[in-house]
C-alpha positions in Angstrom: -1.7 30.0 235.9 -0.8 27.6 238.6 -3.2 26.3 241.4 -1.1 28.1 244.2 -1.3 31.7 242.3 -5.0 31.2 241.2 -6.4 29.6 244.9 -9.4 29.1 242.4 -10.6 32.6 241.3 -14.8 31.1 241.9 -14.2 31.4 245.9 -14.7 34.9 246.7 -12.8 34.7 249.7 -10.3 32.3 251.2 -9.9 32.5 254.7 -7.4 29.8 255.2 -5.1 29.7 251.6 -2.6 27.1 251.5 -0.5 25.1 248.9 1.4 27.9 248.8 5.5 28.6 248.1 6.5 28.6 251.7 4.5 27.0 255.1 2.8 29.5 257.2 1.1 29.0 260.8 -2.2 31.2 260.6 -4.3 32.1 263.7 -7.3 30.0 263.4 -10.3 32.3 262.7 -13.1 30.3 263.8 -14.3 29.0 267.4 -13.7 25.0 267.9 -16.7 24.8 270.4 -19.3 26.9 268.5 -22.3 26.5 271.0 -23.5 27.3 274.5 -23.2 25.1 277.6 -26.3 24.3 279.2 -27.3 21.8 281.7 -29.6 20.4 279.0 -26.8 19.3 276.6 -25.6 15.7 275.3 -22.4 16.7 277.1 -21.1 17.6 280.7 -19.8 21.3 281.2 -15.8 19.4 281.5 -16.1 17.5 278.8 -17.3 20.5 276.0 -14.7 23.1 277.9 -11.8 19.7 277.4 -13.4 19.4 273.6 -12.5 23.4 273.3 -8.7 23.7 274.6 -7.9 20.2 273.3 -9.5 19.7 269.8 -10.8 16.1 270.8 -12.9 14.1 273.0 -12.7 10.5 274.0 -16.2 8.9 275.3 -16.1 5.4 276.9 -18.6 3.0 276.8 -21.0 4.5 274.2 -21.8 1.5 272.4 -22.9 -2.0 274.5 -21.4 -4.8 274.2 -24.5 -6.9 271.9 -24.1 -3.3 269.7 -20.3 -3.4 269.0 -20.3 -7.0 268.2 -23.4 -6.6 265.7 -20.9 -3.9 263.8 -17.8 -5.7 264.4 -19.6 -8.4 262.4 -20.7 -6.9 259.6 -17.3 -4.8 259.3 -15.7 -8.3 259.1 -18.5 -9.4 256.2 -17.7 -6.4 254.1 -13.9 -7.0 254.2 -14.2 -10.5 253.3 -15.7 -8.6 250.1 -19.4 -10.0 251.0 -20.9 -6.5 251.0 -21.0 -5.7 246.9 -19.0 -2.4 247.3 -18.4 -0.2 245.2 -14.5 -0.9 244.3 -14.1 2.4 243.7 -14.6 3.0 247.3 -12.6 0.6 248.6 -8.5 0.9 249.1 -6.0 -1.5 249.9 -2.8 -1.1 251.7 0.4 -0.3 250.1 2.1 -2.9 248.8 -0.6 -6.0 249.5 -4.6 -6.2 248.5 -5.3 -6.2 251.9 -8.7 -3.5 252.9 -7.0 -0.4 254.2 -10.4 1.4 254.1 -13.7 1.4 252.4 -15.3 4.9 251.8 -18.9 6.3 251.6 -19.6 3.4 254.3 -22.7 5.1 255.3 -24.0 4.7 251.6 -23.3 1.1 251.2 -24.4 -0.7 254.7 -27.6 0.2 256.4 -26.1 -1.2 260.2 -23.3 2.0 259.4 -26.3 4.3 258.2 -27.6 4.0 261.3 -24.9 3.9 263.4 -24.2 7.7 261.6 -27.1 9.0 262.3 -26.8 7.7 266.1 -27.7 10.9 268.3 -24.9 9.3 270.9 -22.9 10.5 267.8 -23.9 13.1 265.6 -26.5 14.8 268.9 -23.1 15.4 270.4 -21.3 16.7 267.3 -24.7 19.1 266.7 -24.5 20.5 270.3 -20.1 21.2 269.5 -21.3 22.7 266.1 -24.4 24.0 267.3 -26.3 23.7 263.7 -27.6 20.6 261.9 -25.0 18.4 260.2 -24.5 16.1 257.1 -22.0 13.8 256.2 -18.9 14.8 254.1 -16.9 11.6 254.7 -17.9 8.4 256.2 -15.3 5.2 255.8 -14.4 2.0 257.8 -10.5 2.3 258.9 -8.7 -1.1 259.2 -5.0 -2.1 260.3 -4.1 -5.1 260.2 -2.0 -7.4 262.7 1.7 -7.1 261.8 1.1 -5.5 258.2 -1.0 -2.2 259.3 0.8 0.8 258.0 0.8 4.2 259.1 -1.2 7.1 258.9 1.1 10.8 258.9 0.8 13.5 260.7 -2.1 15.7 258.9 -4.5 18.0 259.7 -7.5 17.3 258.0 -9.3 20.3 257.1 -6.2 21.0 255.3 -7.3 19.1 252.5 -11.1 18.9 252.7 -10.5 22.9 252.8 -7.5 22.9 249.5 -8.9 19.7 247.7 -13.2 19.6 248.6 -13.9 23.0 249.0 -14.7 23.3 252.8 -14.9 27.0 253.7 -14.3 27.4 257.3 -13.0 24.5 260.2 -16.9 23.8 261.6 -16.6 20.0 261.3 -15.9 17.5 263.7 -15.0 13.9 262.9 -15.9 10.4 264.9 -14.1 7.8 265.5 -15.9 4.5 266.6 -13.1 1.8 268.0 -14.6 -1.6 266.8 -11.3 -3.7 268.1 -9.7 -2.6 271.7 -7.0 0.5 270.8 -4.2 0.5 272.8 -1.0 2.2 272.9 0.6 -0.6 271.1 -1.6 -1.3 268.0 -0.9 2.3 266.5 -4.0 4.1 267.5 -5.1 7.8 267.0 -2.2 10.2 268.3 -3.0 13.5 268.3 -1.5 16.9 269.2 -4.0 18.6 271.6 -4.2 22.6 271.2 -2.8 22.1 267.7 -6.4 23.3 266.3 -5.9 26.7 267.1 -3.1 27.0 264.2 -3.4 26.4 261.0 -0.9 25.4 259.7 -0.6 26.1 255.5 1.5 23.7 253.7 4.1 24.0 251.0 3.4 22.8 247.2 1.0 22.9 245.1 -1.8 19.9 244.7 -0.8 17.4 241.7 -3.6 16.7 239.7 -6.0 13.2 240.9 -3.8 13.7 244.3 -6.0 11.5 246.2 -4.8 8.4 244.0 -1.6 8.4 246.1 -2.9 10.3 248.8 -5.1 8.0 250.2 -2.2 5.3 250.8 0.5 7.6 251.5 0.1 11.1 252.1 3.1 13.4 251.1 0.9 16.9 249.9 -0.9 19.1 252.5 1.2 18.0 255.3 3.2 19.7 257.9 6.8 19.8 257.7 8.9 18.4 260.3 10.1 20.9 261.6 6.6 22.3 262.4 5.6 18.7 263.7 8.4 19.4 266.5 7.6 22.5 267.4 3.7 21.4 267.6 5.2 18.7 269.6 7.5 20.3 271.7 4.8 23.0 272.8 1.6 20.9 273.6 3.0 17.2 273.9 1.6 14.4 271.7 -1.3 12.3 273.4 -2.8 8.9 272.0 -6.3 7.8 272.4 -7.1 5.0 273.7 -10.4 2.6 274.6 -12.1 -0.4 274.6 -14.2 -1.4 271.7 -17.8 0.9 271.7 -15.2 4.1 273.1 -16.3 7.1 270.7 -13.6 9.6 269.7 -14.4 13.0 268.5 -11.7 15.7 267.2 -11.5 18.9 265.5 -11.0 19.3 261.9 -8.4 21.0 262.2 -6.4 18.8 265.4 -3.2 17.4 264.1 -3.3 14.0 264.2 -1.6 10.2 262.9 -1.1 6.9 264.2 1.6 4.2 263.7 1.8 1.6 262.0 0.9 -2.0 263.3 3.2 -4.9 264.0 1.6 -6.3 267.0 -1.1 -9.7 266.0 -3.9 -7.3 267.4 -5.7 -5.6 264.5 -7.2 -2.0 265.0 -10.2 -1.3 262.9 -12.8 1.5 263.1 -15.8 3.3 261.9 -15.1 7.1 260.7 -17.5 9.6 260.2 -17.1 13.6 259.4 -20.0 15.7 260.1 -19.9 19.0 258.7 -22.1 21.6 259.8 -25.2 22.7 257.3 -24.2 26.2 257.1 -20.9 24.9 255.9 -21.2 23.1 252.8 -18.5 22.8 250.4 -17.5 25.0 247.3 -15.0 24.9 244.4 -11.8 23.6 246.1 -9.3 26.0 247.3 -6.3 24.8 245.8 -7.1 22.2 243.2 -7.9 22.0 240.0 -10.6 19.8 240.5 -12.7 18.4 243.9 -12.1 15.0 244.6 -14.4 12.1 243.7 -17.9 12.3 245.5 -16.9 8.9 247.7 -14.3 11.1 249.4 -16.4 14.5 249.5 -20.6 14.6 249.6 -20.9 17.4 247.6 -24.5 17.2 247.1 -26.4 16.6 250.4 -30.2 16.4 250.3 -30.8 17.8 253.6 -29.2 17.4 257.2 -28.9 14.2 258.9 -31.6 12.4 260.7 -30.7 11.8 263.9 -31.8 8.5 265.3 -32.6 7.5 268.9 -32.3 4.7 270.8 -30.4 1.2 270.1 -28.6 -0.1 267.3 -30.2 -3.2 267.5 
């Protein structure tokens, strides 16, 4: 039986199938801001109602100066390969050896750990959740001057939901900027109200997917035609912010960036939280879940949020 007709018989409900024969735009089932403002919280009443109607957030100045360069220096000490990484975890761009991104970052640094488990972070992400959090994904993006290649348009609880086994769209991601993003050195674009559909993709998942995925998607992604009307609808924004700028979207918020010809490169630290309550199952639409460095399958417990400064 193929993966598309079984959507994995072990989940006893699927609330959001996909891989199927044709693309479908579902209704989204599940709130994006799941808590209650208060004066108390980590955010301002604008800010949480502008992280609910657009599926992202962009915070300036999060990180001080003495912080960002502390990261942006041991981000360049693991790329020069210093950092004894798992090579498993690590992936080069297409075409050259050059680090595209290096995966379970939280797992392999202790500056990252922290910076994780930073409540300027993961507090906020706990308020929008409203329950504890752990980490699903964690990874250090780079582009390159001139060579950076693109990221497609995707949604990413697509996959984590067909290929990791995430039930429902309660996870946010984070996006630290360790370089200056601007509109020129292909940063984040992203749809805004696209998390309110879900959009199901066509064809089913090839078996160790992630091998090609994670330099080129071409499964679990819109089709053009859907990108245009997405497009057309809510516009396409791109954001933007000095190094230390935090960036926090929706799991579901479609999103891609360009690639990079300008000298500038554009390098960040990633980091999906996924709420407690929410932990992942047999995947959706594969045969198999990807490898642990791409999914944390087996949490001990909900992330310790930290206080205070990095250093």
């Amino acid at each position: 039986m193929s993966i598309s007709a079984a959507q994995n018989s072990t989940n006893t409900a699927d609330a959001y199938p996909t891989r199927l024969n044709e693309e479908q735009w579902l209704e989204r089932k599940d709130p994006v801001f799941w808590g209650n403002w208060t004066p108390q919280a980590p955010l301002t009443r604008a800010e949480a109602e502008s992280f609910d109607k657009n599926g992202y957030l962009v915070l300036k100045n999060v990180f001080s100066p003495a912080e960002v360069a502390s990261l942006q220096e041991e981000s360049r000490r693991l790329r020069s390969g210093k950092g004894n990484l798992d090579p498993d975890s690590t992936i080069t761009e297409p075409g050259s050896d050059e680090v595209r991104t290096v995966f379970r970052l939280d797992e392999q640094n202790a500056l990252f750990d922290r910076l994780a488990r930073d409540e300027r972070v993961a507090g906020r992400v706990r308020f929008l959740l409203d329950d504890e959090v752990y980490l699903h994904q964690s990874r250090l993006n780079y582009k390159p001057g001139f060579t950076g290649k693109e990221f497609y348009w995707h949604s990413d609880f697509e996959t984590w939901h067909a290929e990791d086994g995430m039930p429902r769209m309660r996870a946010i991601s984070a996006s630290i900027l360790l370089t200056d993003n601007d509109a020129l050195n292909g940063p984040l674009m992203l749809i805004p109200g696209s998390q309110k559909t879900y959009v199901s993709c066509a064809g089913e998942t090839p078996d160790d997917n992630h091998k090609s995925s994670l330099k080129k998607q071409e499964v679990g992604v819109p089709s053009p035609d859907t990108l245009k009307q997405m497009a057309d609808k809510f516009g396409i924004d791109y954001a933007s912010g000095k190094a230390g700028t935090v960036i926090l979207f929706d799991c579901n918020t479609l999103h891609g960036s360009n690639g990079n010809i300008t000298p500038f490169p554009r390098s960040n630290a990633f980091f999906v939280y996924n709420a407690w309550s929410n932990l992942v199952t047999d995947p959706f639409a594969a045969n198999k879940p990807r490898p642990a460095f791409l999914s944390k399958r087996d949490p001990e417990g909900p992330l310790k949020v930290a206080s205070g400064k990095l250093i």
